[in-house]
C-alpha positions as CSV (number, residue, x, y, z in Angstrom):
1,X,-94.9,-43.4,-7.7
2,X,-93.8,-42.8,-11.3
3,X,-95.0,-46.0,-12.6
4,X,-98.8,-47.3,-12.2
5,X,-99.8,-51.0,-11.3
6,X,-100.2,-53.0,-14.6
7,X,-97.8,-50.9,-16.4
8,X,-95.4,-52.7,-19.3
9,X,-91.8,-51.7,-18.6
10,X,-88.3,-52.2,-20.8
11,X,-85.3,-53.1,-18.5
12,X,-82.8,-50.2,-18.8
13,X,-79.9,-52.4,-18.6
14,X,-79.0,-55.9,-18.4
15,X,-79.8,-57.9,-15.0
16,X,-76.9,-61.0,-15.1
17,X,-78.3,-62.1,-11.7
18,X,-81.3,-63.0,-13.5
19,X,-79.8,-63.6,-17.3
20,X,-82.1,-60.9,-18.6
21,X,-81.1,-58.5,-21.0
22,X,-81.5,-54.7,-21.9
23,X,-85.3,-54.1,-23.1
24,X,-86.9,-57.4,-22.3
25,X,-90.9,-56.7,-21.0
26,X,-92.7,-57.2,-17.9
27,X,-95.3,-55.9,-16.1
28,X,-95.0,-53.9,-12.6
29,X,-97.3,-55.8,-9.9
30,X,-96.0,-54.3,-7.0
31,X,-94.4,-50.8,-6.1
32,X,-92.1,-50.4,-3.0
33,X,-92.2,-46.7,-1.8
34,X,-88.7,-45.5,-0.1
35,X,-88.1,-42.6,2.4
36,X,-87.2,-39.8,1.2
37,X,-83.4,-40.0,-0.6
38,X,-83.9,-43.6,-1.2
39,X,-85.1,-44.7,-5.0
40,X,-88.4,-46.7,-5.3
41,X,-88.5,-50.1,-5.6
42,X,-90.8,-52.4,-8.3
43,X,-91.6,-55.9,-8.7
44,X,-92.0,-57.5,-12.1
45,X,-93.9,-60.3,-13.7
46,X,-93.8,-61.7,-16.7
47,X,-89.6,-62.1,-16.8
48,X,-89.2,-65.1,-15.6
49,X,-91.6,-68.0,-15.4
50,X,-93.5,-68.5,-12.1
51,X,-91.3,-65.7,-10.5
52,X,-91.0,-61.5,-10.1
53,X,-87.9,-59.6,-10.2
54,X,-87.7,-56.9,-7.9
55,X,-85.8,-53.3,-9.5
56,X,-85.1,-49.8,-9.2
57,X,-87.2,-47.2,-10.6
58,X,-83.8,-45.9,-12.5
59,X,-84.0,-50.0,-14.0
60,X,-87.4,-49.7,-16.2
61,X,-88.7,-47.3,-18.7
62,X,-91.8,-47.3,-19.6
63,X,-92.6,-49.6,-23.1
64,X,-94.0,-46.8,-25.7
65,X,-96.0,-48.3,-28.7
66,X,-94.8,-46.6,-32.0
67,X,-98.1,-44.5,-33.9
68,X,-99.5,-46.4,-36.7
69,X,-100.3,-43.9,-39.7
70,X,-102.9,-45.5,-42.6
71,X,-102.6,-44.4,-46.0
């Protein structure tokens, strides 16, 4: 699994199915193993209201927070 539960991810690319565009947020809350050959699957929450979208690994990237530097 290259993603844990819980995680925040940016979508990679746009999903039209769903209207969604590249980098909107959501949080994994379930991971779909696949045999060997076969890409893993995710589902998201956060999206779309009262709903997950289910993705690719190759999909989402994980969201990294930018370091904050104080004078």
């Amino acid at each position: 699994m290259k993603f844990q539960l819980f995680t925040q991810v940016a979508l990679k690319e746009e999903l039209i199915k769903y209207g969604l565009k590249k980098g909107s947020i959501g949080t994994i809350v379930e991971h779909y193993p696949m045999p060997e050959g076969r890409e893993d699957g995710y589902s998201l929450e956060g999206l779309i209201l009262f709903d997950t979208v289910e993705v690719n690994e190759s999909q989402i990237e994980q969201v990294t927070i930018p370091a904050v530097t104080y004078p």
